[in-house]
C-alpha positions as CSV (number, residue, x, y, z in Angstrom):
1,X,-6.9,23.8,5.3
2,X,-6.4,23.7,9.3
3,X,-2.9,24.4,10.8
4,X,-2.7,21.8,12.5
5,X,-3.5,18.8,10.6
6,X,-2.7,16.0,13.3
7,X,-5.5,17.5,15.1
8,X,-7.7,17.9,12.2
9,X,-7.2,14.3,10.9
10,X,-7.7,13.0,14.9
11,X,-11.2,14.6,14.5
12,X,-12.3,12.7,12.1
13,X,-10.5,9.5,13.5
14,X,-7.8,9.2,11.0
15,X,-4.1,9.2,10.8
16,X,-1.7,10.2,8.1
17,X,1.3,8.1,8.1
18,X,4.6,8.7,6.0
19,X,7.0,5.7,6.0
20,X,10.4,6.0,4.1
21,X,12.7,2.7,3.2
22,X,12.6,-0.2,1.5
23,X,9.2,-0.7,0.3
24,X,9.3,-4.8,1.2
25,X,10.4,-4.1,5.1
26,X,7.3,-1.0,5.2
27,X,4.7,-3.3,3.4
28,X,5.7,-6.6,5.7
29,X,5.2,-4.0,8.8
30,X,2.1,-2.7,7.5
31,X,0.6,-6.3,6.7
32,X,1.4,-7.7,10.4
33,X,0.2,-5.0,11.5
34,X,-3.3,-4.8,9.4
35,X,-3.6,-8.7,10.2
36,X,-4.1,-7.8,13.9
37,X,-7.5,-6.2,13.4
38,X,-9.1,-8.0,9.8
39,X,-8.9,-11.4,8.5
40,X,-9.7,-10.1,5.5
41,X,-7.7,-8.2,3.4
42,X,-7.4,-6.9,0.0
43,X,-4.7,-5.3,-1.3
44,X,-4.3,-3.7,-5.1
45,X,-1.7,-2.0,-6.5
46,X,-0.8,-0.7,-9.8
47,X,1.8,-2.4,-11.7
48,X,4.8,-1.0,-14.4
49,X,7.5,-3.0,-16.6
50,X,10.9,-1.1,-15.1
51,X,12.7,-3.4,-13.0
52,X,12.6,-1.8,-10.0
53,X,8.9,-2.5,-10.2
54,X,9.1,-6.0,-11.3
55,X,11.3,-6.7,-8.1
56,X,9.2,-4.4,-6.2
57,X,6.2,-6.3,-7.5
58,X,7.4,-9.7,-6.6
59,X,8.2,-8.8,-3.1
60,X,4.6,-7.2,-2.3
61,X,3.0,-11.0,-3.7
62,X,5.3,-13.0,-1.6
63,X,4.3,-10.9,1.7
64,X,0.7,-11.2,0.1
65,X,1.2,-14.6,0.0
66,X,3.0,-15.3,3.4
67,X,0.2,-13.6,5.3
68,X,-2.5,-14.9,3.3
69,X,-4.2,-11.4,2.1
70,X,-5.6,-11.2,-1.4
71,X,-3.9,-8.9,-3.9
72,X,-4.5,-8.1,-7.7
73,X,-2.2,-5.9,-9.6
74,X,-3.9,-3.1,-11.9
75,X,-2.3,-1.6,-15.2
76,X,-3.1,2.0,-15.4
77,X,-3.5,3.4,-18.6
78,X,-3.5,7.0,-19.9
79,X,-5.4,8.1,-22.8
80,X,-5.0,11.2,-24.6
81,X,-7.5,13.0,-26.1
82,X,-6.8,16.2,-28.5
């Protein structure tokens, strides 16, 4: 792995970004900002039963929904072999 990975990412014309805070306010930033350069935009995510999730859930499909961008929630399942 390089030292410096800002200039090992920029060669290869990509970014990594770290956002911290509440998920909504990040994903509506992210979405405007996406929206600038694509009309069309798909978004998946995977989905849980807690109720942060739920309530994190419902916030990520209204911002879907207010910016028009197509989402689909996944379920991820873990199976366990012996």
């Amino acid at each position: 792995m390089p030292s410096n990975l800002f200039n090992y990412l920029h060669k290869y014309n990509s970014y990594l970004r770290l956002y911290f805070g509440k998920v909504s306010k990040i994903i509506n930033k992210l979405l405007k900002w996406i929206k600038q350069y694509s009309d069309e935009i798909y978004l998946s995510f995977n989905s849980d039963f807690s109720k942060y999730a739920t309530k994190r859930d419902k916030e990520i499909e209204s911002l879907c929904i207010k910016y028009n961008i197509n989402f689909f929630k996944t379920w991820c399942h873990i199976i366990y072999t012996e």
